[in-house]
Each structure stands twice: as structure tokens, then as C-alpha cells.
BALOBA-1460 file (C-alpha; in Angstrom, 3 decimals):
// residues 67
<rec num="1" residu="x" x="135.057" y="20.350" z="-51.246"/>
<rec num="2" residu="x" x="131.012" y="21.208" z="-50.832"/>
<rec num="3" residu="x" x="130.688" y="20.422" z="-54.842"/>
<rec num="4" residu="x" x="132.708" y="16.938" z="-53.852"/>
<rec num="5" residu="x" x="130.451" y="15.924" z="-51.301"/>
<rec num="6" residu="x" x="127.203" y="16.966" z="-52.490"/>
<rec num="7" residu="x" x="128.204" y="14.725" z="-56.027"/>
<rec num="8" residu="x" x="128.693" y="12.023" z="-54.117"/>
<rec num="9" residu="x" x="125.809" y="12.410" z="-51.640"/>
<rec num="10" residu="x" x="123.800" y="12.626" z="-55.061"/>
<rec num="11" residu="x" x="125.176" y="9.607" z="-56.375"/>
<rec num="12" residu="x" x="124.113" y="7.428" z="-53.375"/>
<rec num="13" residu="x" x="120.466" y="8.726" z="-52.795"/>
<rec num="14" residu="x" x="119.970" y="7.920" z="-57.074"/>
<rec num="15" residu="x" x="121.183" y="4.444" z="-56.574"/>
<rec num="16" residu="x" x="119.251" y="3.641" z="-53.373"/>
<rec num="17" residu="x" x="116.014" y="5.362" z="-55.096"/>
<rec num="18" residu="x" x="116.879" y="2.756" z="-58.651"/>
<rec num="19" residu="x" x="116.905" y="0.159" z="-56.139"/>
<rec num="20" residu="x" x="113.501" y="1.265" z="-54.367"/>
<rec num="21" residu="x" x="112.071" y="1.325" z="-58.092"/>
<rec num="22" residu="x" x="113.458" y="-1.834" z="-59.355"/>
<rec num="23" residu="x" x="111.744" y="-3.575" z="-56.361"/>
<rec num="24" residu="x" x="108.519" y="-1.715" z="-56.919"/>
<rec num="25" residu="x" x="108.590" y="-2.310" z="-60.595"/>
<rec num="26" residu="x" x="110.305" y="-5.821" z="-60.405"/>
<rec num="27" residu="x" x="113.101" y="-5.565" z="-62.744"/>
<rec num="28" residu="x" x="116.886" y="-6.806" z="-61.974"/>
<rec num="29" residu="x" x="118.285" y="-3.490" z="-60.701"/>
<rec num="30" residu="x" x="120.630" y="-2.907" z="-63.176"/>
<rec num="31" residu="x" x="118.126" y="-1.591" z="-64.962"/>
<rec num="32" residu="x" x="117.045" y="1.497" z="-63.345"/>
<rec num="33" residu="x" x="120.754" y="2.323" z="-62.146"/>
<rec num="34" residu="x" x="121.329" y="2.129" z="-65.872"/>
<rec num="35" residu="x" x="119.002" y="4.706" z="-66.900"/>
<rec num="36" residu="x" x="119.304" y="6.893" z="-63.753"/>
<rec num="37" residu="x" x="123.387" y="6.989" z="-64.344"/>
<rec num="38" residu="x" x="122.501" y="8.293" z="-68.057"/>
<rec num="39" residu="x" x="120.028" y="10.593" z="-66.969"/>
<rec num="40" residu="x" x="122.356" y="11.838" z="-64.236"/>
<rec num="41" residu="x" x="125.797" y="11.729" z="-66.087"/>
<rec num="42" residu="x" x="127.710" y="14.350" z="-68.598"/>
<rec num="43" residu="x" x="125.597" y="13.363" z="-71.463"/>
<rec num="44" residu="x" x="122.477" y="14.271" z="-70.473"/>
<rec num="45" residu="x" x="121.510" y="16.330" z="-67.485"/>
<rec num="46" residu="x" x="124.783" y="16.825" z="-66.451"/>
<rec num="47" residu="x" x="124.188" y="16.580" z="-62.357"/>
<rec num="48" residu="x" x="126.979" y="14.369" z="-61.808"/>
<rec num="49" residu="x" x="130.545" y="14.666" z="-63.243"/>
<rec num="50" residu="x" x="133.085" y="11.541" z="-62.563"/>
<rec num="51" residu="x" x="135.833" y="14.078" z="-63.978"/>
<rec num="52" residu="x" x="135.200" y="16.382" z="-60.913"/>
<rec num="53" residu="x" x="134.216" y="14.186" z="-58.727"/>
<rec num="54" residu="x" x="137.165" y="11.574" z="-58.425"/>
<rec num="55" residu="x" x="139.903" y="13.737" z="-60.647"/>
<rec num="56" residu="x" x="143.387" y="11.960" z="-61.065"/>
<rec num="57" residu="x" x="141.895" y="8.634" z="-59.234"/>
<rec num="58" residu="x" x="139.569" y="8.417" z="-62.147"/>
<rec num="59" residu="x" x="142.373" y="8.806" z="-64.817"/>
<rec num="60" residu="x" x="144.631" y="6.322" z="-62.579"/>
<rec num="61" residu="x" x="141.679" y="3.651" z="-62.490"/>
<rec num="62" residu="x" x="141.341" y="3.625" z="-66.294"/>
<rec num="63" residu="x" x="144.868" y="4.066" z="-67.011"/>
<rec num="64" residu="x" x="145.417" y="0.573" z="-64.700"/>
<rec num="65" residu="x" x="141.919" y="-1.166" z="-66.326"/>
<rec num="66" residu="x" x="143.563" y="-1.053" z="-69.669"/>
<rec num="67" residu="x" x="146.973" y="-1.625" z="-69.297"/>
């Protein structure tokens, strides 16, 4: 439950920090989120895992996008 929590807490003080920078650096802030949620995800760093994070809701989500 601590690993849960501290993912998500990790996910929220990234995206309000790619906000803070696309207003400093004035870019649409898609941008930053962008590169922070590669940095941040399973293919680089690794800090944040949507697997563990939301589990079967994840699988349910997709499963629904593409049916």
C-alpha cells in the first residue's frame, strides 16, 4: 500500500513541477509532461510503474478503450 501511494504522490509532484517549467520556459505543457512521463516511466528510469500502480483497473481501461 506505501509503494501505491508514494507512486502516485510521485506522479502528481512531476506533473505540477512540468507545469511550473512549461510556464517558466513558455511552452504548451504537454511538452514537459511528455518528457517527464518518459523519463519517469518503465522505459527509462523506471520510478513509476502504471502496471503496479493501477493493476487490473489498468488492464480493464485498455481492454474497454479498444473494444
Amino acid at each position: 500500500m506505501d509503494e501505491i501511494l508514494l507512486g502516485l504522490s510521485l506522479v502528481v509532484v512531476l506533473a505540477v513541477l512540468a507545469r511550473l517549467v512549461a510556464t517558466v520556459i513558455r511552452v504548451p505543457a504537454i511538452v514537459p509532461l511528455l518528457v517527464i512521463g518518459v523519463l519517469a516511466g518503465t522505459s527509462v528510469t523506471g520510478l513509476i510503474d502504471p502496471q503496479k500502480l493501477l493493476g487490473d483497473a489498468l488492464r480493464r481501461r485498455s481492454r474497454l478503450r479498444s473494444a
